[in-house]
C-alpha positions as a printed Julia matrix, in Angstrom:
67×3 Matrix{Float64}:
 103.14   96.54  102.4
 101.03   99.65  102.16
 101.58  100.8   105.79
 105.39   99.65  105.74
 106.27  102.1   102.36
 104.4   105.2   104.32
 101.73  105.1   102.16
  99.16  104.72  105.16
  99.98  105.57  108.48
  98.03  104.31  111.96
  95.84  107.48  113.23
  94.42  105.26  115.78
  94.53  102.04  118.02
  91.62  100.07  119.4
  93.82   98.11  122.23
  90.83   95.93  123.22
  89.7    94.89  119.25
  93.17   94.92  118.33
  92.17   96.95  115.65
  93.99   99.72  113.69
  92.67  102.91  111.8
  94.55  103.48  109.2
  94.64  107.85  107.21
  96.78  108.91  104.83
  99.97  110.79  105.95
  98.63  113.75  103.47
  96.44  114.53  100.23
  99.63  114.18   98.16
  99.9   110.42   98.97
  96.15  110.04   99.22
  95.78  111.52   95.92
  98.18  109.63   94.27
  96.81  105.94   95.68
  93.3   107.25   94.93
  94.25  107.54   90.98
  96.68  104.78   91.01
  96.99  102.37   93.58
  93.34  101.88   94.42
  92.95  101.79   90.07
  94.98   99.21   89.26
  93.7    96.78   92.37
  90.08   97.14   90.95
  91.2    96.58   87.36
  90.21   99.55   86.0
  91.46   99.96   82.66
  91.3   103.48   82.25
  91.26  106.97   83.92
  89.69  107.35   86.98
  86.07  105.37   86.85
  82.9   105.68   88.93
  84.28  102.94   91.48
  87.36  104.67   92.43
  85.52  107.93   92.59
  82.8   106.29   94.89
  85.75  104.88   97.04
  87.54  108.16   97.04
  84.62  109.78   98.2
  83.58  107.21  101.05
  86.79  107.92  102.47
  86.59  111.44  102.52
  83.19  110.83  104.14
  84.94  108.01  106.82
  82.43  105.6   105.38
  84.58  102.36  105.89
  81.77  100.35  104.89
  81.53  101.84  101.74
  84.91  102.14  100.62
């Protein structure tokens, strides 16, 4: 549901894995499901907390394992 609304966008496409990497389509939308999206599917109950900042800055990093 993500990728269909334009939220995330495919960047690349492992043909062999069948596997997708997924970006952002710019810092507008990737700010906006940093402080929003990303909050309310970890239940955090206000502001921006030390989970969503450590996911926010895992992706900024590309550490998928992280985030």
């Amino acid at each position: 549901m993500i990728y269909q609304s334009g939220y995330l966008t495919i960047k690349e496409y492992e043909r062999d894995m069948g596997l997708f990497l997924l970006d952002f389509p710019n810092n507008e939308v990737k700010g906006g499901f940093l402080t929003m999206i990303a909050s309310n599917y970890l239940d955090v109950k206000s502001g921006v907390g030390t989970i969503t900042q450590d996911m926010a800055f895992a992706l900024e990093d590309g550490e998928l394992e992280t985030f």
